[in-house]
N, CA, C and O atoms as a GROMACS GRO file, in nm:
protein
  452
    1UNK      N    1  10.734   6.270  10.420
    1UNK     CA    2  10.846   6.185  10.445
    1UNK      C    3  10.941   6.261  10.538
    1UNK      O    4  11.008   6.354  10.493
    2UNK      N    5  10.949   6.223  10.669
    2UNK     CA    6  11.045   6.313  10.742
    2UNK      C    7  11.122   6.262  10.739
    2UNK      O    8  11.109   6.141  10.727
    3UNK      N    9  11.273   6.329  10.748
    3UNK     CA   10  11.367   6.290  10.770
    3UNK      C   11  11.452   6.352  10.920
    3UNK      O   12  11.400   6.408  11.016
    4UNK      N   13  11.526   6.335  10.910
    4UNK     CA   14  11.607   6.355  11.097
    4UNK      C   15  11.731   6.315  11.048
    4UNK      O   16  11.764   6.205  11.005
    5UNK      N   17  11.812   6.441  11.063
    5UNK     CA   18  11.957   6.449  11.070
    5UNK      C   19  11.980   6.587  11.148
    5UNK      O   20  11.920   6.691  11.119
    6UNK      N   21  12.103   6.571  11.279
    6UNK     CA   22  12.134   6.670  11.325
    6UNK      C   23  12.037   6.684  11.444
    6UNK      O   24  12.097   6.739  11.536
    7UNK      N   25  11.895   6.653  11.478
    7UNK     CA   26  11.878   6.706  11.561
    7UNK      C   27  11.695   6.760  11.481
    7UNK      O   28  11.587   6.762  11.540
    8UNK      N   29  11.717   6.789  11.367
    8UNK     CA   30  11.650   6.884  11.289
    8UNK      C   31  11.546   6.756  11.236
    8UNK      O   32  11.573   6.636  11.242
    9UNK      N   33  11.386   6.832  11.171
    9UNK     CA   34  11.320   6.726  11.186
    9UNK      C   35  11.256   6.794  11.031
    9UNK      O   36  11.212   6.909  11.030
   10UNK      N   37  11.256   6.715  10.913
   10UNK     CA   38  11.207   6.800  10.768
   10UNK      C   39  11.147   6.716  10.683
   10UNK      O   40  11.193   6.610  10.641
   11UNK      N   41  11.029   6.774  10.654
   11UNK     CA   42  10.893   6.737  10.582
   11UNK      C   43  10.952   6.745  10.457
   11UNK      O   44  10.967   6.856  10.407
   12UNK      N   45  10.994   6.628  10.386
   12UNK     CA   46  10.963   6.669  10.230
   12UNK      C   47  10.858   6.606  10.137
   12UNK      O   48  10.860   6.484  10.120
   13UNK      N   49  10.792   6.663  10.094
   13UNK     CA   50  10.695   6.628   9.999
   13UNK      C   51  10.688   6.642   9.835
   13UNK      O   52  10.752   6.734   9.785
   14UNK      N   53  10.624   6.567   9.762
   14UNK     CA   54  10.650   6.578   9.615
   14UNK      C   55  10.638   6.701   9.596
   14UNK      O   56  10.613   6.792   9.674
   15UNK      N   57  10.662   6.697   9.452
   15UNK     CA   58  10.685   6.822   9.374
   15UNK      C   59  10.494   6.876   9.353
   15UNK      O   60  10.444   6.988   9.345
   16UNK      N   61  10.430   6.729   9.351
   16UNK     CA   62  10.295   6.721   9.322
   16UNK      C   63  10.182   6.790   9.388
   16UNK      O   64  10.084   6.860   9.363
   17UNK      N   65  10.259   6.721   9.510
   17UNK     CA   66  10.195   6.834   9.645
   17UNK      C   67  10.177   6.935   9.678
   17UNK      O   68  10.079   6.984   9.734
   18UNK      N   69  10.288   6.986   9.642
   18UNK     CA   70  10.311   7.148   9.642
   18UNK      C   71  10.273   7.219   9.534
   18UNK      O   72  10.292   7.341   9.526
   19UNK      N   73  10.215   7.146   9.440
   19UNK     CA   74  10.126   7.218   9.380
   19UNK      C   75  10.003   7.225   9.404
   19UNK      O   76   9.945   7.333   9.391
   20UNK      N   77   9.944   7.124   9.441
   20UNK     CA   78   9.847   7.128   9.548
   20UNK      C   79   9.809   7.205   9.662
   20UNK      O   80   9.696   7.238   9.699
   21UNK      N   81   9.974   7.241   9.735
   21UNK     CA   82   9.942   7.372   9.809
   21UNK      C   83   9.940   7.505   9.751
   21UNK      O   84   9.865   7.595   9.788
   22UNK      N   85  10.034   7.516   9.649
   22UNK     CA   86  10.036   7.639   9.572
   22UNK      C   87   9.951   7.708   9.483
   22UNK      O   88   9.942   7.825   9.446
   23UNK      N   89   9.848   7.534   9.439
   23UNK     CA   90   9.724   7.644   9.398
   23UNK      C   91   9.744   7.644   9.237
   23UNK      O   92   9.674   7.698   9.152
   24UNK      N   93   9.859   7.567   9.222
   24UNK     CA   94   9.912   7.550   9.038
   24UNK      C   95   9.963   7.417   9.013
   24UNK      O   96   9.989   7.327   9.093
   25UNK      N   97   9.975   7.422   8.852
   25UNK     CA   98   9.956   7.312   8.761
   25UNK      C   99  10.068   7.225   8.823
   25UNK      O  100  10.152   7.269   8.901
   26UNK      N  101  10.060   7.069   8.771
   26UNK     CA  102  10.204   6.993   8.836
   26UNK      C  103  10.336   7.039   8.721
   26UNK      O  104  10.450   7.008   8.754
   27UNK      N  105  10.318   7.103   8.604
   27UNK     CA  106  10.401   7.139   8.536
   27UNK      C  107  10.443   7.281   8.616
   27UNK      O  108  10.565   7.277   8.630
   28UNK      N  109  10.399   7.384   8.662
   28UNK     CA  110  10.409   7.502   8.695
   28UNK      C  111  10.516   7.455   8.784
   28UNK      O  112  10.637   7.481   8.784
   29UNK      N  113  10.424   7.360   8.878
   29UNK     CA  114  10.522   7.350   9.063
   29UNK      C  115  10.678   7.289   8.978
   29UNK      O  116  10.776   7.293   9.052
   30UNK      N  117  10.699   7.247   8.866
   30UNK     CA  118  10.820   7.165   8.823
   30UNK      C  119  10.897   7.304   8.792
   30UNK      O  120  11.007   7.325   8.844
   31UNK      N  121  10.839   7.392   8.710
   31UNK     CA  122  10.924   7.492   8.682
   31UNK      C  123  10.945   7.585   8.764
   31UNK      O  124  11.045   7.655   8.743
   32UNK      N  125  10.861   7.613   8.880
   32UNK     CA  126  10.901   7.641   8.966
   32UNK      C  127  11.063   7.620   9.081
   32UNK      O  128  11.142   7.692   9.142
   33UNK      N  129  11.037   7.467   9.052
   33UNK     CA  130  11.135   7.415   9.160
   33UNK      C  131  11.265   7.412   9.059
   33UNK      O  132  11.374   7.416   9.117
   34UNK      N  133  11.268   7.407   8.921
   34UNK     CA  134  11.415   7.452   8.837
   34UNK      C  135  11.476   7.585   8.836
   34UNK      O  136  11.595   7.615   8.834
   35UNK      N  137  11.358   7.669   8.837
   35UNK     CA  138  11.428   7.798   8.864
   35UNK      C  139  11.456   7.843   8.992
   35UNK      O  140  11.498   7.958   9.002
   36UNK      N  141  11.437   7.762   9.113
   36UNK     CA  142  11.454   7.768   9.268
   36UNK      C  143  11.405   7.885   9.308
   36UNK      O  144  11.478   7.982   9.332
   37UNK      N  145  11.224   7.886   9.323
   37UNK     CA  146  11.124   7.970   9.328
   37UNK      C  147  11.101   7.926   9.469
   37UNK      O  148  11.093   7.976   9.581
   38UNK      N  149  11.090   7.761   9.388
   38UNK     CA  150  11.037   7.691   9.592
   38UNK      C  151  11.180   7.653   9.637
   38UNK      O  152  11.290   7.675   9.588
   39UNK      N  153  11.136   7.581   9.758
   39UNK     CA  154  11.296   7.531   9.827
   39UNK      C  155  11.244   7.331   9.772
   39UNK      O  156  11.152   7.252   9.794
   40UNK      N  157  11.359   7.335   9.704
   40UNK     CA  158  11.406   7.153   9.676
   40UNK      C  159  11.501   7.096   9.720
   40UNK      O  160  11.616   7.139   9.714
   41UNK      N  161  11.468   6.990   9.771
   41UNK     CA  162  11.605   6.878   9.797
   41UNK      C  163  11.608   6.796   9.656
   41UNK      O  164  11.500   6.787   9.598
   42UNK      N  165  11.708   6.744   9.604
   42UNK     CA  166  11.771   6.696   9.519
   42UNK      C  167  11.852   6.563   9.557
   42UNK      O  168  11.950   6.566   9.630
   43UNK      N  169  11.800   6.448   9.498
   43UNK     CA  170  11.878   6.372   9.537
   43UNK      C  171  11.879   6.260   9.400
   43UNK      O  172  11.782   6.186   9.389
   44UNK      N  173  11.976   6.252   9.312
   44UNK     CA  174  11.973   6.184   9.213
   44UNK      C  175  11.890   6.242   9.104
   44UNK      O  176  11.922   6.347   9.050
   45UNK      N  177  11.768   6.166   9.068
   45UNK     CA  178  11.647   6.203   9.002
   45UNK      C  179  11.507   6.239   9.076
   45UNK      O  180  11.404   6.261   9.013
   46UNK      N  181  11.516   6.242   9.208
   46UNK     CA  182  11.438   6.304   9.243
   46UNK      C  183  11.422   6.404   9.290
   46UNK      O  184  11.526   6.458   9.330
   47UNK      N  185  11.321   6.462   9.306
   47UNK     CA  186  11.277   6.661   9.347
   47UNK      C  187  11.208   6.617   9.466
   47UNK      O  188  11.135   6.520   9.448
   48UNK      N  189  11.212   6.663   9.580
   48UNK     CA  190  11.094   6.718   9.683
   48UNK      C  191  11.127   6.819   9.730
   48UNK      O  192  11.224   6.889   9.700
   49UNK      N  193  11.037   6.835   9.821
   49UNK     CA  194  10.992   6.989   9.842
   49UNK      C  195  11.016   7.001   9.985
   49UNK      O  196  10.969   6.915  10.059
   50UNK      N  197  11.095   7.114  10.040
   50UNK     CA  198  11.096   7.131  10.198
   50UNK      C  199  10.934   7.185  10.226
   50UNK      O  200  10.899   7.300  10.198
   51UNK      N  201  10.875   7.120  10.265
   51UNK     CA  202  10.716   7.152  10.349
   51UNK      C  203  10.713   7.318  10.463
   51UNK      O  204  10.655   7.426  10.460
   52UNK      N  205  10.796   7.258  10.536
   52UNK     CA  206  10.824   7.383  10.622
   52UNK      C  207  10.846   7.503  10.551
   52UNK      O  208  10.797   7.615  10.561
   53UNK      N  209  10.911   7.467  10.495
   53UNK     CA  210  11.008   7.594  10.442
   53UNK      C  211  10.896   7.659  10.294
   53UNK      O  212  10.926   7.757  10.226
   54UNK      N  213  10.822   7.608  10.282
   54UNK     CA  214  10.710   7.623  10.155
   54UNK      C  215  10.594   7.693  10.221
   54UNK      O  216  10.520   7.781  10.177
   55UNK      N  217  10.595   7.638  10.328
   55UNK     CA  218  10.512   7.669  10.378
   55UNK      C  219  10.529   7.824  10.474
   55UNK      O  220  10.436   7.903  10.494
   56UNK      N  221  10.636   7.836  10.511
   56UNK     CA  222  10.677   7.966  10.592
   56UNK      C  223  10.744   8.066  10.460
   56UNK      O  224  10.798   8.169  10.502
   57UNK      N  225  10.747   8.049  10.331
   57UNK     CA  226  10.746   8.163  10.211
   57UNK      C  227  10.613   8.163  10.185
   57UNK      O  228  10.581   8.276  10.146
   58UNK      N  229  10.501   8.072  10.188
   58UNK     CA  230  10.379   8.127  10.195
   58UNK      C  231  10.339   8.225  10.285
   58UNK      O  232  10.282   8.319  10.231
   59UNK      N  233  10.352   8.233  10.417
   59UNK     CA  234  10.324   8.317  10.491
   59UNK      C  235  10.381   8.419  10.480
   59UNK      O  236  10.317   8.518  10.513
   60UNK      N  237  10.509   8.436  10.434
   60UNK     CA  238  10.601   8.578  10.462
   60UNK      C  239  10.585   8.626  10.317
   60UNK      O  240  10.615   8.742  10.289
   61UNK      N  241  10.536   8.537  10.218
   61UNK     CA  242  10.448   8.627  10.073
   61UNK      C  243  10.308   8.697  10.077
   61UNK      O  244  10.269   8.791  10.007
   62UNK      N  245  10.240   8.629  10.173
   62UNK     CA  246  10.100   8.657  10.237
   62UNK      C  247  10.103   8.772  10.329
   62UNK      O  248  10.013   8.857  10.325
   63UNK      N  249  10.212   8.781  10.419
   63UNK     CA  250  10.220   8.907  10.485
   63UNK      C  251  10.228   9.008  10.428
   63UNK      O  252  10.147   9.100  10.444
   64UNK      N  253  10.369   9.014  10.319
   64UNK     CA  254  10.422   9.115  10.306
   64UNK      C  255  10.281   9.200  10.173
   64UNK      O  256  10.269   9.322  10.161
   65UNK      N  257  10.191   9.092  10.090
   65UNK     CA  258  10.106   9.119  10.026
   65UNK      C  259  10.010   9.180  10.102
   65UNK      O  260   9.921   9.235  10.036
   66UNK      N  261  10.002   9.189  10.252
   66UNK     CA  262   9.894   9.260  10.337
   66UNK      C  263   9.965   9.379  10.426
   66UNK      O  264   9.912   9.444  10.516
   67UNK      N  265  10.122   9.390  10.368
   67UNK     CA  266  10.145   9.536  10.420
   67UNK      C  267  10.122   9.617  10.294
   67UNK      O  268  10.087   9.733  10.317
   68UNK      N  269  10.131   9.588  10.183
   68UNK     CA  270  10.130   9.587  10.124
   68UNK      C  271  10.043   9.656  10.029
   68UNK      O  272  10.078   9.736   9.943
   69UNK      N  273   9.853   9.588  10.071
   69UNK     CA  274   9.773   9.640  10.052
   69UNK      C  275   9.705   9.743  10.099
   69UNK      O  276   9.585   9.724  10.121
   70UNK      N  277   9.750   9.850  10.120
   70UNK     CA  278   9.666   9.904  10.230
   70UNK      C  279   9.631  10.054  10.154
   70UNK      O  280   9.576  10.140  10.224
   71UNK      N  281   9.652  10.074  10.060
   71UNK     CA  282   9.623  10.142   9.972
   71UNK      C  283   9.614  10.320   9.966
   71UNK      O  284   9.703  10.387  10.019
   72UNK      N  285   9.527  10.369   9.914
   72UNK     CA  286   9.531  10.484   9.967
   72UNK      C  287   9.380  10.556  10.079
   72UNK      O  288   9.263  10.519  10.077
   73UNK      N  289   9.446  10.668  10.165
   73UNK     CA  290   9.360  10.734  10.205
   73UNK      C  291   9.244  10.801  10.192
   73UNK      O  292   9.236  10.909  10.134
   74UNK      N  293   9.122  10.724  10.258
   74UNK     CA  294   9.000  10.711  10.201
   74UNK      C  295   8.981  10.900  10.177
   74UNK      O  296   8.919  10.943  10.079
   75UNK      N  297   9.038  10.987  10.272
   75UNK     CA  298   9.038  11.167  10.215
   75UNK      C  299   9.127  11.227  10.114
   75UNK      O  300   9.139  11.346  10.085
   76UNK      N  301   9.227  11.054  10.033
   76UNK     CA  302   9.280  11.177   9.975
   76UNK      C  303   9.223  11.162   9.794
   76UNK      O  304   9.206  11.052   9.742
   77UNK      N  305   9.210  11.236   9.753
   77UNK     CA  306   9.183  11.227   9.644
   77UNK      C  307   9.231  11.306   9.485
   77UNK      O  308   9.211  11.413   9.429
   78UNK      N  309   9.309  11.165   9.458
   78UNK     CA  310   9.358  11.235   9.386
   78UNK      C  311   9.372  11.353   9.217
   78UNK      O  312   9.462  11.423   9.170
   79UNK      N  313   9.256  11.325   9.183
   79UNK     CA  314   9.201  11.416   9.095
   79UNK      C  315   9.151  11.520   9.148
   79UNK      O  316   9.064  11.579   9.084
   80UNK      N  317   9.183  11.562   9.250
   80UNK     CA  318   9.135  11.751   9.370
   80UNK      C  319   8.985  11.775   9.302
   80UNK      O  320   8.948  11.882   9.255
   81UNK      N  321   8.923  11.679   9.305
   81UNK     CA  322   8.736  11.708   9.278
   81UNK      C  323   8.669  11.672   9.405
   81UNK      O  324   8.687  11.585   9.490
   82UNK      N  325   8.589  11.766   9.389
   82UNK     CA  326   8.529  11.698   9.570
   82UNK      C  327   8.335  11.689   9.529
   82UNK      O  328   8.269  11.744   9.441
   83UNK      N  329   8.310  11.623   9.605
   83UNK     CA  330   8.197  11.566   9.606
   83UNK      C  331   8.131  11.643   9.655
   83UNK      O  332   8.198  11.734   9.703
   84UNK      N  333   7.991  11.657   9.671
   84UNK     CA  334   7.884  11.678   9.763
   84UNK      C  335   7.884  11.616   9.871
   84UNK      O  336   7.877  11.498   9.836
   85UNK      N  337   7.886  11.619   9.972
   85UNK     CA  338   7.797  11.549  10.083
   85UNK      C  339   7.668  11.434  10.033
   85UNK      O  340   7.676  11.311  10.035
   86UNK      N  341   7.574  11.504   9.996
   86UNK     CA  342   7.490  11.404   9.944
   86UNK      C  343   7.489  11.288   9.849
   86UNK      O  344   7.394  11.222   9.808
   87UNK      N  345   7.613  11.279   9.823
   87UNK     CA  346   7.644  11.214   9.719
   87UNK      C  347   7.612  11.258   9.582
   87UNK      O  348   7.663  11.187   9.496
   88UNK      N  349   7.554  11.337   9.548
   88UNK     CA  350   7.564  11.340   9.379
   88UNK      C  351   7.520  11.478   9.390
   88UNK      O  352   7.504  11.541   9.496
   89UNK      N  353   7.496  11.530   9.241
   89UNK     CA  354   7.468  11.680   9.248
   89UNK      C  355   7.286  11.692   9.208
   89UNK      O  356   7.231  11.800   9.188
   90UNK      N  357   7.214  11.554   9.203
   90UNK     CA  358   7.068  11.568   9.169
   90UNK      C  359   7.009  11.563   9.324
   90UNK      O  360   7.048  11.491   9.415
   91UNK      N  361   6.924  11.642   9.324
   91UNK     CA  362   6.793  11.545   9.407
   91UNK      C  363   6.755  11.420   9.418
   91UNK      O  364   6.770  11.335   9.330
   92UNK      N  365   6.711  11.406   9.511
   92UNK     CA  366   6.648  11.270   9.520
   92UNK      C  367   6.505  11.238   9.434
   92UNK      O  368   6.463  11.125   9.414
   93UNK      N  369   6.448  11.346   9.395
   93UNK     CA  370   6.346  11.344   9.333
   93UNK      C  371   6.427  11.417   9.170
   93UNK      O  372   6.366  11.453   9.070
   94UNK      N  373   6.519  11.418   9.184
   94UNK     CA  374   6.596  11.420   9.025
   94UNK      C  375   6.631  11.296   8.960
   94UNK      O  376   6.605  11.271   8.842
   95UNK      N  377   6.704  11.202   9.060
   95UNK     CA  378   6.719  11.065   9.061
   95UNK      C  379   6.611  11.011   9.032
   95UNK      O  380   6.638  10.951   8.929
   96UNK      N  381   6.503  10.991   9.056
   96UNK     CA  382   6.408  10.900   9.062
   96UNK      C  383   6.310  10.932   8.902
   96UNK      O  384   6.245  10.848   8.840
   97UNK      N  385   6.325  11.061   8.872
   97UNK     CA  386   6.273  11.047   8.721
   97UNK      C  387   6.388  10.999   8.615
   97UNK      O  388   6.360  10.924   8.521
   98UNK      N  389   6.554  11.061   8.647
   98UNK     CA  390   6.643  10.991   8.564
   98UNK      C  391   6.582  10.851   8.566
   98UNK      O  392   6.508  10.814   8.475
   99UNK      N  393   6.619  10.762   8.686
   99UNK     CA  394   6.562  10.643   8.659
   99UNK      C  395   6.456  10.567   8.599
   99UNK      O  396   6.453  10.470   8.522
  100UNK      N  397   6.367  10.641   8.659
  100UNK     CA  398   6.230  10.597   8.556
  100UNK      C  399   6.244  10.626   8.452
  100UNK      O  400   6.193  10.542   8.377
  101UNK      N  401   6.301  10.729   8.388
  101UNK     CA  402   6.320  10.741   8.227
  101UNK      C  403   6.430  10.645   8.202
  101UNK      O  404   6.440  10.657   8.080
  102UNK      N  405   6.531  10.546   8.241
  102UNK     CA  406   6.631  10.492   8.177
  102UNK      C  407   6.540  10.328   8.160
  102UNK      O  408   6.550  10.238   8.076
  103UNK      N  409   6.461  10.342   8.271
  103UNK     CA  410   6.371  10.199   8.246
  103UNK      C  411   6.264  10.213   8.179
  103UNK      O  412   6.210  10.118   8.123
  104UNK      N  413   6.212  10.345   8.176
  104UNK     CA  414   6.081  10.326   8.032
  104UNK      C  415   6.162  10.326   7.869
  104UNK      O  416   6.103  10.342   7.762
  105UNK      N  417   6.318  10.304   7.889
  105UNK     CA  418   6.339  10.304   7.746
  105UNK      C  419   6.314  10.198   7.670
  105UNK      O  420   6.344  10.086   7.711
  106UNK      N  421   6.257  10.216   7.550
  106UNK     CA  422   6.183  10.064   7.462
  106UNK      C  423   6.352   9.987   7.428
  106UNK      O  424   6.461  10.037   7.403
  107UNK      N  425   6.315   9.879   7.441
  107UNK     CA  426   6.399   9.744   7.390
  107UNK      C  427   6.387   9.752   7.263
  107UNK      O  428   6.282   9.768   7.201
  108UNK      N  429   6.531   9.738   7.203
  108UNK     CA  430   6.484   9.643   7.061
  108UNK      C  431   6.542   9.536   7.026
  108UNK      O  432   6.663   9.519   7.039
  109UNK      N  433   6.447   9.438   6.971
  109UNK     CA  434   6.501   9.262   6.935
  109UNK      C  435   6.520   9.262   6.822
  109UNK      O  436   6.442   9.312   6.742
  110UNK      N  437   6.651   9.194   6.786
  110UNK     CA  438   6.674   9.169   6.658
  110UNK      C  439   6.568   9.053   6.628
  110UNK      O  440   6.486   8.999   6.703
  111UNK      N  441   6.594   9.036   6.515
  111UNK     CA  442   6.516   8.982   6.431
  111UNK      C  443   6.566   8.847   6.335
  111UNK      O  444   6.646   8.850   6.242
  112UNK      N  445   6.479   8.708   6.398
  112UNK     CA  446   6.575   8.631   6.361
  112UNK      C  447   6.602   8.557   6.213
  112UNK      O  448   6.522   8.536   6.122
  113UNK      N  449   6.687   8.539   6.220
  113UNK     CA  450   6.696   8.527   6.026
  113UNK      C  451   6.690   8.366   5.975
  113UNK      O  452   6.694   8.338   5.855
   0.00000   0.00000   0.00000
């Protein structure tokens, strides 16, 4: 539903919708918009939702979650243990009997009552 005042041009959409974009319940997007999480217009008894403006805190929550992530440095480590090169401290022919011995171990089935 756009509206136009001023010059300015604004998408508002249900409360319904925006849960739809947000990915949560139509009760969530309600408590959302009481505690002014999202942006609402208010007019009497009804709630909608600025679109734009829902939509550009998605992005600047999405960004800041991808400066965000970037975690730590794949050299640093923080328990000061260092690896082998080869990855582990067996052989490759150490590996390969561990394994075969973890798969020749017998199964056991319970027993049904």
């Amino acid at each position: 539903m756009p509206l136009i005042g001023q010059g300015l041009a604004m998408s508002l959409i249900s409360v319904e919708a925006a849960a739809g974009i947000l990915g949560v319940s139509r009760r969530t997007a309600y408590r959302y918009a009481d505690e002014k999480l999202i942006p609402v217009v208010r007019f009497k008894k009804t709630i909608r939702v600025h679109k734009e403006k829902l939509e550009q805190m998605l992005e600047e929550e999405a960004a800041a979650s991808m400066r965000d992530a970037v975690g730590v440095p794949e050299e640093v480590c923080r328990t000061r243990e260092t690896t082998p090169p080869t990855g582990g401290s067996l052989s490759n022919q150490q590996q390969e009997s561990l394994l075969d011995a973890l798969l020749e171990l017998p199964t056991t089935r319970r027993r049904k009552h």
